[in-house]
Each structure stands twice: as structure tokens, then as C-alpha cells.
GULO-162309 format. One line per 8 residues: number of its first residue (from 0); their letters; for each residue x, y, z of C-alpha. Coordinates in steps of 0.02 Angstrom, whole numbers, plus 50000, padded with zeros to 5 digits. Layout:
residues N
NUM) A) X/Y/Z | ...
***
This chain:
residues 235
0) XXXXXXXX) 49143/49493/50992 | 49327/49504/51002 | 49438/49649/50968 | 49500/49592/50804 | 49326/49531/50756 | 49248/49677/50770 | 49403/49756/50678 | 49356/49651/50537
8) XXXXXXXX) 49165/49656/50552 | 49198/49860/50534 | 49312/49842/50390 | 49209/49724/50267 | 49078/49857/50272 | 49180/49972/50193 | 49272/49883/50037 | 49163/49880/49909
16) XXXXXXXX) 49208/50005/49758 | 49133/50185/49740 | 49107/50150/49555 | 49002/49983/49558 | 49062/49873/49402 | 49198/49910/49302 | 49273/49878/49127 | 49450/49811/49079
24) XXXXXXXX) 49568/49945/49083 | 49678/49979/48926 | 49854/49985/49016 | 49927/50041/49183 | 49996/50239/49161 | 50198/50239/49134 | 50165/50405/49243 | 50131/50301/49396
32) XXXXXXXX) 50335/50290/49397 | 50468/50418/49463 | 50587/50419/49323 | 50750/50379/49370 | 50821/50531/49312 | 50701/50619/49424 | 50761/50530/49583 | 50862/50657/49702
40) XXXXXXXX) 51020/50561/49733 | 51146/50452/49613 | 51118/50280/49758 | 50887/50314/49709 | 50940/50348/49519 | 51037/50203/49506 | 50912/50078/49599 | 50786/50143/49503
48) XXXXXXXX) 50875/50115/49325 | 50933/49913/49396 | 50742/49894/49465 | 50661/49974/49333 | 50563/49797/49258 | 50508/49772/49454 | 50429/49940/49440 | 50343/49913/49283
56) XXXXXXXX) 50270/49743/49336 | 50224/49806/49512 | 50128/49961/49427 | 50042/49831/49303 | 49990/49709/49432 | 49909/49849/49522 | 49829/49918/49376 | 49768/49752/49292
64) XXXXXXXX) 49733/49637/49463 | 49677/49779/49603 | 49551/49875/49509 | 49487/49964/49664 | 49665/50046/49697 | 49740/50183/49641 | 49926/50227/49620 | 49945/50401/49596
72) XXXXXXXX) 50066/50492/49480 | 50255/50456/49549 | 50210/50360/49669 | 50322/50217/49641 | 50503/50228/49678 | 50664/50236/49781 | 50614/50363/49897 | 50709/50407/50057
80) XXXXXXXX) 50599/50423/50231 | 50611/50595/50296 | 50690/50570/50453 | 50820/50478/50386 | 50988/50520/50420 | 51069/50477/50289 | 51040/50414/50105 | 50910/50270/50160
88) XXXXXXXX) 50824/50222/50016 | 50654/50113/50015 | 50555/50026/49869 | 50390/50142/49886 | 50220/50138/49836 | 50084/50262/49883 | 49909/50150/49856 | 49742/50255/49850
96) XXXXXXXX) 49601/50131/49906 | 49440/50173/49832 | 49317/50148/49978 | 49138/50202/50035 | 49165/50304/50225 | 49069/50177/50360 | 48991/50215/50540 | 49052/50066/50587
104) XXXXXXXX) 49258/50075/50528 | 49240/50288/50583 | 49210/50244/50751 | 49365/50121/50765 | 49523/50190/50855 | 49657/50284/50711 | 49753/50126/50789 | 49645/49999/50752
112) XXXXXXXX) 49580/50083/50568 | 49764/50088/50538 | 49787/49909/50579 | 49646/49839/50465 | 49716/49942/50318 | 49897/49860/50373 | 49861/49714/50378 | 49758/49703/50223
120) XXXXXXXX) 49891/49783/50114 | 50062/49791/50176 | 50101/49602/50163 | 50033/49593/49986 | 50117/49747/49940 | 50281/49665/50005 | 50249/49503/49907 | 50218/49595/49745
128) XXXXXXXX) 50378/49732/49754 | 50493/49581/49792 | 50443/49453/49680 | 50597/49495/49568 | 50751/49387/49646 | 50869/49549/49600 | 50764/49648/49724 | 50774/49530/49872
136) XXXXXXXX) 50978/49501/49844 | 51009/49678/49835 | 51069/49749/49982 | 51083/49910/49930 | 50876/49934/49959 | 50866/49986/50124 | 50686/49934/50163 | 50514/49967/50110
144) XXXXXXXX) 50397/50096/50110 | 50180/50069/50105 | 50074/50224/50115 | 49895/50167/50111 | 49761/50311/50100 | 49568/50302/50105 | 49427/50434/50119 | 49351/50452/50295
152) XXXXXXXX) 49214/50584/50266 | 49146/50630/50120 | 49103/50832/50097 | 48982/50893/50225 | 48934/51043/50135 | 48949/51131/49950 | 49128/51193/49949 | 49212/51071/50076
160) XXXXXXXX) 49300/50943/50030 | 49326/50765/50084 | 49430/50685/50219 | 49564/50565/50172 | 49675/50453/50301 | 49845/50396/50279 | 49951/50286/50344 | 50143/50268/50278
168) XXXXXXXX) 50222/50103/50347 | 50421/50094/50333 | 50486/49898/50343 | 50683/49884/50350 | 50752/49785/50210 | 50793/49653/50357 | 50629/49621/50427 | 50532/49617/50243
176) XXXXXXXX) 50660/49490/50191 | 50635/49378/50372 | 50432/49399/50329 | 50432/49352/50153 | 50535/49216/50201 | 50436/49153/50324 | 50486/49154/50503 | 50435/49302/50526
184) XXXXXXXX) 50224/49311/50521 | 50129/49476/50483 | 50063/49490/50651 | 50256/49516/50713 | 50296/49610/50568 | 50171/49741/50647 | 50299/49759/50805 | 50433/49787/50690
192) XXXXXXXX) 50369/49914/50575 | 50374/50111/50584 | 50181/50196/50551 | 50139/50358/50533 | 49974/50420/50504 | 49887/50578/50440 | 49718/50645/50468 | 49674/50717/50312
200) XXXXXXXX) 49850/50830/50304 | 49872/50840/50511 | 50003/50719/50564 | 49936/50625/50697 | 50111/50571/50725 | 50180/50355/50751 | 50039/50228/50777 | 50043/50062/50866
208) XXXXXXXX) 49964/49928/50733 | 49931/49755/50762 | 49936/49620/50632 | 49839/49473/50566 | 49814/49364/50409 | 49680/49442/50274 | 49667/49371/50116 | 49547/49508/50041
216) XXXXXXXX) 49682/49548/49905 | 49680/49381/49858 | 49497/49341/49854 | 49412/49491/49817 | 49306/49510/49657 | 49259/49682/49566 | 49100/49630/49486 | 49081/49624/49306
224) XXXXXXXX) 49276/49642/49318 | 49408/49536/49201 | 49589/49605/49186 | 49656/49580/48985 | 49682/49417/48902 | 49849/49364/48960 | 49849/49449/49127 | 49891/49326/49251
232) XXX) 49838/49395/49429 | 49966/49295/49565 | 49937/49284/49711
***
């Protein structure tokens, strides 16, 4: 079996939900957004007043169409990466993936774990924050930020608690806009990109990801699972 095959074979094992079936949710949580007047400079505030229906879509798409993620409380927004040197500011989302710990994905690489979560999520996430026409033309965004986080071990003991891993992926505004329109294809996306990943809350500093087409956002099915009447889930 190939690399990337057995990447795949690995990750498959561990998508399905913790919860089993689900019910239609009532609404997505306003909380999910950083208010604008909560954003730390007048260049976030201001992109997150203009973008403010992008944000409100994003979190409902999220809510309504990927039932087996979670977007935590202000975790959508102009944020600025840490190491940035000056007021960079990147469309952000911080996704929660609700997933059962497997043998199989444990005993990948951090690399390779870090590439199946990649490239299972970042190029859907970029589709969905840019759908809006103002957000691509605005060249004020500086890029885009995807932190993806899963659990890796679940308590071994009463009183411990369980192991997540993170990765936070930072796309300039340049790249996202060559892969969503097209020349650019996910797998060289991944050469582009800046990752970062955390072991539970150690950095384990930049990783080297690869990249491939997965349609599991697309396709996948929470059983028993039907979003509102009048949600329409694009693709």
C-alpha cells in the first residue's frame, strides 16, 4: 500500500461521530463570532464590521451542514498570526472535529496525521470563508487562517484528561486566491502553506504536510441527520 493510501486507510477509521445520530439543531450560536468591537486593532474591527454577513453564513454553514464539527466560542474572525510583524490580519476559524482516537491514525507520523486533517479541511474551509465576492476583492485580508483540532487519547485514568492535536494552517491571501481559482491544486497549496502543530498544549513547532483531493466534507452523511427546511448545504 502506498504512502497516501495508507494515510487514508488510517483516517476513515477515525471519522465517524462520538455521538452516533443526531437531531436538527435549532440555530448556529451568534457566540461562535468575535465581535467586532472586540477585535484588537481599528484594520480587524473594521474587516470584521464590512465581513460581518461572511461570518454569519460561514458560522451557519458549519453549524447546519458539518454536524460533526465544532466551532468554539470566538473562534471566527480577523485574527493576526503571532509572529507577525506587523498588523497581518487573516479570516480565521478554529474547527473542533468530533472524532473517535484510532490505532491505526495514532501510529501515523504528526506529519502525515497533520496532512490527512489538511487536506480534508483546509480547502473546504477556504471555499466556504470566500464564497462572498467582497471577501476575495478585498485586499486588505491578508490571508487565511485554519486551526483544525481532534482528540488523540482519550483519559487513561480517573482524573486525567484527554489529549487533543492541533494544527493551525496560515494561507497568504495570494496563494488562497491562486487555489480557489484554480491553477493552483491543493496538493501545491500544501508547499505553500505555514503549519504549526500542538500536542495537546506542547508546540511541536512547523510541520511539513502534503496535499491531496478528499471529498469527505462533501460526501459525508451523519446518520439520521437533516439540517432545517431551507438549509441548502453547497458544496
Amino acid at each position: 500500500m502506498s504512502g497516501r493510501r495508507a494515510i487514508l486507510a488510517a483516517v476513515l477509521v477515525v471519522v465517524g461521530v462520538a455521538g452516533g445520530a443526531a437531531a436538527a439543531p435549532p440555530g448556529p450560536p451568534d457566540d461562535r463570532i468575535l465581535p467586532a468591537p472586540m477585535h484588537a486593532s481599528e484594520k480587524a474591527r473594521s474587516l470584521a464590521t464590512r465581513h460581518a454577513p461572511a461570518m454569519r453564513e460561514l458560522n451557519s454553514e458549519i453549524y447546519h451542514c458539518m454536524p460533526w464539527v465544532d466551532v468554539a466560542k470566538h473562534s471566527i474572525g480577523f485574527f493576526k498570526p503571532k509572529d507577525a510583524a506587523q498588523d497581518d490580519r487573516y479570516f480565521s476559524i478554529r474547527l473542533y472535529v468530533e472524532q473517535r482516537p484510532s490505532p491505526e491514525f495514532a501510529r501515523l507520523s504528526m506529519d502525515e496525521r497533520a496532512s490527512a486533517m489538511f487536506s480534508r479541511y483546509v480547502g473546504p474551509m477556504l471555499r466556504r470563508m470566500a464564497r462572498r465576492p467582497e471577501v476575495v476583492n478585498d485586499d486588505t485580508i491578508d490571508g487565511f487562517t485554519v486551526i483544525v483540532e481532534w482528540l488523540k487519547q482519550l483519559p487513561r485514568g480517573a482524573g486525567d484528561r484527554p489529549v487533543h492535536e492541533t494544527i493551525a494552517v496560515f494561507v497568504q491571501k495570494v496563494d488562497a486566491d491562486e487555489y480557489l481559482a484554480g491553477p493552483v491544486s491543493i496538493r501545491d497549496l500544501a508547499t505553500r502553506v505555514r503549519v504549526l502543530g500542538w500536542d495537546g498544549e506542547t508546540s511541536v513547532g512547523r510541520l511539513r504536510v502534503s496535499g491531496w483531493d478528499d471529498d469527505f466534507v462533501t460526501t459525508y452523511k451523519v446518520k439520521d441527520y437533516k439540517p432545517e427546511a431551507g438549509i441548502v448545504c453547497q458544496q
